[in-house]
N, C-alpha and C positions, 0 to 999 in steps of 0.2 A: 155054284153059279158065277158069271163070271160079272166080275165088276163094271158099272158102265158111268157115263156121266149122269146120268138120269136117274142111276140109282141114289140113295142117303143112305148111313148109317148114322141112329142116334140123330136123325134130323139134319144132318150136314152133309151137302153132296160130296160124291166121291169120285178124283178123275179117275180115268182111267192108265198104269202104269205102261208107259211105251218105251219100247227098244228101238233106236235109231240105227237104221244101219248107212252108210254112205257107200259109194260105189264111184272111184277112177279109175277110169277106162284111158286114161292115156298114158300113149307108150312108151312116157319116160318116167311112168311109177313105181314104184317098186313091186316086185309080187308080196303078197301076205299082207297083212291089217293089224290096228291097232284095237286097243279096247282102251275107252276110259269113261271112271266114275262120271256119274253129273253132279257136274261144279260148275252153279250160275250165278255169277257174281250181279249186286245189286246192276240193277240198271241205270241209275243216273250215274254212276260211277264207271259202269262198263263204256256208256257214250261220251262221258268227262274223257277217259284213256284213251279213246278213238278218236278222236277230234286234232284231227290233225293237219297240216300245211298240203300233205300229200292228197287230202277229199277234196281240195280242190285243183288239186292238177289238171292240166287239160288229157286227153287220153289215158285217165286211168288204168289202171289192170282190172284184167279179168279174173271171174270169180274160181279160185281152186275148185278142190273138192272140201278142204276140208270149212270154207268161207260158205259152199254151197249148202251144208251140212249145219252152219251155223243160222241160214235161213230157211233151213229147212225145219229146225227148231221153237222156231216164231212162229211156222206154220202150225205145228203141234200146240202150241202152247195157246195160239187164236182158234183149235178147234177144242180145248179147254181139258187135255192131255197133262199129263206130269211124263217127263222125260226121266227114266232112272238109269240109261246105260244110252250109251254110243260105242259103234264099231266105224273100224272104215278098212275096205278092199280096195285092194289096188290092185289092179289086171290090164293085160295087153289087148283083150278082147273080151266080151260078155262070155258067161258058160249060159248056151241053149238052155238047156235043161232047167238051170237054178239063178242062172246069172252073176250067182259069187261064185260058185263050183261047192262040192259036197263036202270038203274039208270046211270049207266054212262057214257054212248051213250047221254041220256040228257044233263048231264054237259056238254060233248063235243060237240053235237051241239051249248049249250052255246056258247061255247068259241069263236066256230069258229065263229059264228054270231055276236061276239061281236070283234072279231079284222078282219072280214072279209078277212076269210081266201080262201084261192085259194083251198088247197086242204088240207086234214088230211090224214097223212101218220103214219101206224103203224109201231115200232121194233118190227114187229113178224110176222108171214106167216098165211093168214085168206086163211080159205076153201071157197071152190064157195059158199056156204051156208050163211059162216062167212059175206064173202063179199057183197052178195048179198043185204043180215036183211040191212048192215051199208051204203050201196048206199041209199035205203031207207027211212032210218029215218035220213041221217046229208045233211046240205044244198049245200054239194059239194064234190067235186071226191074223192075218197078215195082209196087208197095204200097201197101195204103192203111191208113188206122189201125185197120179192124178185122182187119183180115190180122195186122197186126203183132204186135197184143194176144191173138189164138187161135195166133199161133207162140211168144208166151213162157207161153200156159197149155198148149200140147203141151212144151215144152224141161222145165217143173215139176212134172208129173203123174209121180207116182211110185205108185202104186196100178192096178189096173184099173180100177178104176170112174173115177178123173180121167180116165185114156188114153180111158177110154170118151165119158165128156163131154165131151172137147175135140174127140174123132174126131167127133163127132156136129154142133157146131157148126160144125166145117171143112166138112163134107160138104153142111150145110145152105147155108152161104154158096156154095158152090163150084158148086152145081145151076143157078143161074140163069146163071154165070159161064162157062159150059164153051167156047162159041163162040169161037176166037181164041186160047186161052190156051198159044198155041204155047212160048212163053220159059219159062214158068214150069212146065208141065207137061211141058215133051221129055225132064226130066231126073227122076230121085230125088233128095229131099233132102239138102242138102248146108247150106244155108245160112238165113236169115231166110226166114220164109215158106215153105221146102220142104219142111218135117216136117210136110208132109197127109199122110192117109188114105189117099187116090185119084189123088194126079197122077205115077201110073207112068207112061204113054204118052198121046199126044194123041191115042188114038181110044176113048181113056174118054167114055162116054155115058152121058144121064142115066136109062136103062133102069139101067146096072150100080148107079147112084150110088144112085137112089132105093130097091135091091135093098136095098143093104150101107144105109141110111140106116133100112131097114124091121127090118134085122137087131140094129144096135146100139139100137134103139127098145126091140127086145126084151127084149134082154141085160139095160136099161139098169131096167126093168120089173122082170126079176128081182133087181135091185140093191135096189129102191123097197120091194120085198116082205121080202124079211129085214132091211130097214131097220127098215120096219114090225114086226116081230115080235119086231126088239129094243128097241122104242120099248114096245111092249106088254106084253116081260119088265118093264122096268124103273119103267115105270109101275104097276105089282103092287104095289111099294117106294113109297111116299111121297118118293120124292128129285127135288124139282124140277131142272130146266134151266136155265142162264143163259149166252145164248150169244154172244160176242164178234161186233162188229160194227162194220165201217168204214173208210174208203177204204184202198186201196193205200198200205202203209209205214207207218201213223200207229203202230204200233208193235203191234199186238194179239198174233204172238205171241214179243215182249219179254215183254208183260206175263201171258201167258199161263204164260210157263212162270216168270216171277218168284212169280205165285200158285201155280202148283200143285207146281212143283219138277221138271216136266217138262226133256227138253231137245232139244223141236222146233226147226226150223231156225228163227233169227231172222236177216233181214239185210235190208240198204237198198235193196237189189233188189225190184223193183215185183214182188208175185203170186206170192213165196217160198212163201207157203203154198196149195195147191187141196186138199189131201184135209182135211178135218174130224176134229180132235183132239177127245177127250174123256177128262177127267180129273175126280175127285169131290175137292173139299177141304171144309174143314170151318169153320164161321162162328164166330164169338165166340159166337152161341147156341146152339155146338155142334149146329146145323143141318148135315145133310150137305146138299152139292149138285154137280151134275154141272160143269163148264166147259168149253163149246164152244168153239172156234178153228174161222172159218170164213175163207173166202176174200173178198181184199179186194174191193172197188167200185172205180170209176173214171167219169169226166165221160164219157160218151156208151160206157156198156161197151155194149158187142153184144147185142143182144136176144137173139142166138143163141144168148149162152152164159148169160144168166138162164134160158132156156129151157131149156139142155141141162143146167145144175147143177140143176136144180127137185128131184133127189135127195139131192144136199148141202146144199142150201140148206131143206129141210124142218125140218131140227133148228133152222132160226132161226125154223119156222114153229112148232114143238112145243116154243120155251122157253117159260117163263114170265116172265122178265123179260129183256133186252136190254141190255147194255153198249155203247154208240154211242163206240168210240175215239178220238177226235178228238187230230192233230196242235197241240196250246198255241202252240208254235213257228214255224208255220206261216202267213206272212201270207194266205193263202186260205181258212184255215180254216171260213169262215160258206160258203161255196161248195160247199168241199166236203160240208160239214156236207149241203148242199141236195141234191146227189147224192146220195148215201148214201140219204138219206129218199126221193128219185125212186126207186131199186131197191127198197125196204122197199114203197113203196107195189104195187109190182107184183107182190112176194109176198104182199100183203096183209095186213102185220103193222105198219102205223103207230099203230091201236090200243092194242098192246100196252103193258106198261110198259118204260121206255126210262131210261136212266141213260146221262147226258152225262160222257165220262171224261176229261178232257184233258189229255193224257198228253207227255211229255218238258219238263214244268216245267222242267228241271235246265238246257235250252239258252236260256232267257230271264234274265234280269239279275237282281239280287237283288230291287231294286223292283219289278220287272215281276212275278216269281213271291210275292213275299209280295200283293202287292194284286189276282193271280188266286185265291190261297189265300182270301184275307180275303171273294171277293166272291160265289166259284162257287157255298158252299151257297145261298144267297138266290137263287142262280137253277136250284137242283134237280142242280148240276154236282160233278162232284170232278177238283179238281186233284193230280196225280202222276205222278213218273217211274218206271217200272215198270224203268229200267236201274239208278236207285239204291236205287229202294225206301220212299224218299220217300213219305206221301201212303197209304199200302195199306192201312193199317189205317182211314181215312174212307172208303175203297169197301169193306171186308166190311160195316162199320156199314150203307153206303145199301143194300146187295144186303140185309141183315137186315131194313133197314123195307121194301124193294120186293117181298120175298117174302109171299105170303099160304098158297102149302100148305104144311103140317103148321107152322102157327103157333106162336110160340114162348106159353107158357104159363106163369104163376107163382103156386104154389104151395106152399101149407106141409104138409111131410110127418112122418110117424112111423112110424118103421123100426125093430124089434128088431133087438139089438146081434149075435144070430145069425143074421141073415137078410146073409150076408157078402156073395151074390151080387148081391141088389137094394142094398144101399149100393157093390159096383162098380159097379153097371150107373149108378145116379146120378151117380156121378165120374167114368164116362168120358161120359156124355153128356150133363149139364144142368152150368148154372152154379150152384155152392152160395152163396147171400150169407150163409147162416146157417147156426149149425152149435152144438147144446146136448147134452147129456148128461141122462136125467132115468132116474136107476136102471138097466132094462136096456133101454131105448131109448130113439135118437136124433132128436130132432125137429130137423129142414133148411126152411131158407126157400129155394127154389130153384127155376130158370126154365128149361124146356127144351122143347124137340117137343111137339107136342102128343100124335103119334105114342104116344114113349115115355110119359109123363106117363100116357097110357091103359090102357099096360098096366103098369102102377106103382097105380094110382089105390084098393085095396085101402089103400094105405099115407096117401094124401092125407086130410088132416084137412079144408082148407079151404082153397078156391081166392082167390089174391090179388088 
């Protein structure tokens, strides 16, 4: 029987062992591949050796294959996989048929056979064709990377409506796929890739699949609709939207709950977050606003699941302004920066106003973090660590200029010294610069909502 995460031995779960295989397609690779053991050096130590002048260059480089291969790694490991072998192809064009070609379908069966692996998982997306030749010919399940990434947003989906939108994108991918999918469908999930929807038994067809696909459509509809209705409560309120945004890990929500005091799950695991937080904090101009936490992006994420979150991902359609989190740390950061902006554009929110956050200063060197401090505003950016808190107070300032509803406004007022309730309501909501005594009222120099400021404005002598 074949080993799965769900299973124990002796009481202690057991992952399951994965063959990675990588795959360049460009045509200045070399032909033939490599094999090497896994060798994972600790992690604080691997990010210590990485940390370097170049993560913060402006136009970084793009991800090779064998970098692409290194997160694709992270992905395995956040679907709770043990990595025992890594391959990498290197080809001038995909092979139809197999997409390595059959000499190298060999090796890998090798491989797998020789460290008896669970499953072989590719960094790269195999046609039903693709898939079918390599179920075939290797001695165990086989995956490709958009498989891998809808089984670690089914493992995180804690809500119905996530369970709903991951159910939806499995099902979609899984329709074209159904012919052959004898290994992977004989069984119930147990392991990577088996927490679908639909692959009870292997005489599921695409009558049932496009049924249940017609049904979660629904559901997913009735989701969209009281979405909407709390979009339209809250839009009554003058309280704009600002909704966190940005690849997988760069820390969004660290810093989500460093801002609001929340305490959603933060961890280093790729797609911790899929259901959408909201919390209201409060600006230096005493502006209220809402704080979205949405789910991260990734290099080539699945059309299926931009598609199937289009209900989560609405509140990044009805911010008002955009927080773009970006990994400081991170030697790919310009890359990914470009992903990130490929998803936004297929929401159709690049327009919008966008604030570039570049967040975990605190893992770069002291020179490296004081001369991104020194440079980010001139390029419309804020540097800070949302783990130490670094930095927080130059992102309420940029969300204060990037906001334009209920504008902040300043004003000199005159309040009698018994009107006790409108000198609260001033103290708890606007900033005082100024503050005089003249007999029995108070005349304030003071900047707030424009909101409030309106319904005050009996009291307003003259605007500043």
């Amino acid at each position: 029987m074949k080993k799965g995460i769900s299973q124990e031995t002796a009481g202690q779960p057991k992952s399951e062992r994965a063959v990675l295989v990588g795959v360049d397609l460009s045509s200045s690779g070399a032909r033939g591949g490599s094999q090497r053991a896994l060798s994972r050096p600790d992690g604080d130590e691997a990010e210590t050796a990485a940390v370097t002048s170049a993560r913060i260059a402006r136009g970084g480089p793009d991800l090779n294959a064998e970098e692409s291969l290194e997160e694709f790694k992270e992905l395995v490991l956040s679907a709770g996989g043990e990595v025992v072998a890594e391959l990498m192809q290197r080809r001038a064009r995909p092979d139809p048929a197999t997409l390595v070609g059959s000499g190298k379908v060999e090796e890998i069966a090798g491989v797998a056979a020789s460290v008896e692996a669970d499953l072989i998982l590719f960094d790269h997306n195999l046609t039903p064709t693709q898939l079918r030749n390599l179920e075939a010919a290797l001695p165990c399940r086989v995956l490709d990377r958009t498989q891998l990434i809808l089984d670690i947003f089914a493992r995180h989906a804690r809500t119905r409506e996530g369970q709903l939108q991951v159910e939806l994108a499995q099902l979609e991918y899984m329709l074209p796929r159904l012919t052959g999918r004898g290994k992977s469908m004989s069984q119930l999930g147990g392991g990577i890739g088996t927490r679908g929807p639909g692959e009870t038994k292997l005489e599921t067809d695409r009558r049932r699949i496009q049924s249940r696909i017609d049904h979660v459509k629904e559901e997913l509809e009735a989701v969209r609709r009281v979405r909407k209705q709390q979009r339209q409560r809250r839009e009554a309120v003058p309280v704009p939207t600002v909704a966190l945004v940005g690849y997988t890990n760069a820390g969004k929500s660290t810093l989500f709950n460093a801002v609001t005091g929340a305490q959603v799950l933060q961890s280093s695991r790729m797609f911790a977050t899929l259901d959408p937080k909201l919390r209201a904090i409060e600006l230096p101009s005493r502006r209220k606003v809402l704080l979205s936490d949405t789910v991260g992006f990734i290099r080539n994420l699945p059309h299926t699941l931009v598609t199937s979150f289009r209900a989560t991902l609405e509140e990044v359609a009805q911010a008002e302004v955009l927080l773009h989190v970006r990994d400081a740390a991170n030697l790919y950061t310009e890359e990914q920066k470009t992903q990130v902006e490929k998803v936004l554009g297929e929401l159709e929110v690049l327009s919008k106003p966008r604030i570039e956050v570049l967040n975990k200063i605190d893992l770069l060197s002291e020179h490296e973090r004081e001369k991104l401090v020194e440079h980010a505003p001139s390029r419309g950016e804020v540097a800070l660590s949302a783990r130490t808190g670094e930095g927080l107070d130059r992102l309420y300032e940029a969300i204060d200029k990037a906001l334009h509803t209920d504008a902040v406004v300043k004003a000199e007022m005159l309040v009698p010294q018994h009107e006790g309730a409108v000198l609260a309501a001033i103290e708890a909501g606007m900033v005082v610069h100024m503050r005089a005594y003249e007999g029995n009222d108070v005349r304030l120099r003071v900047s707030g909502p424009a909101s409030l400021m309106g319904r005050l404005r009996r009291f307003r002598v003259k605007e500043l």
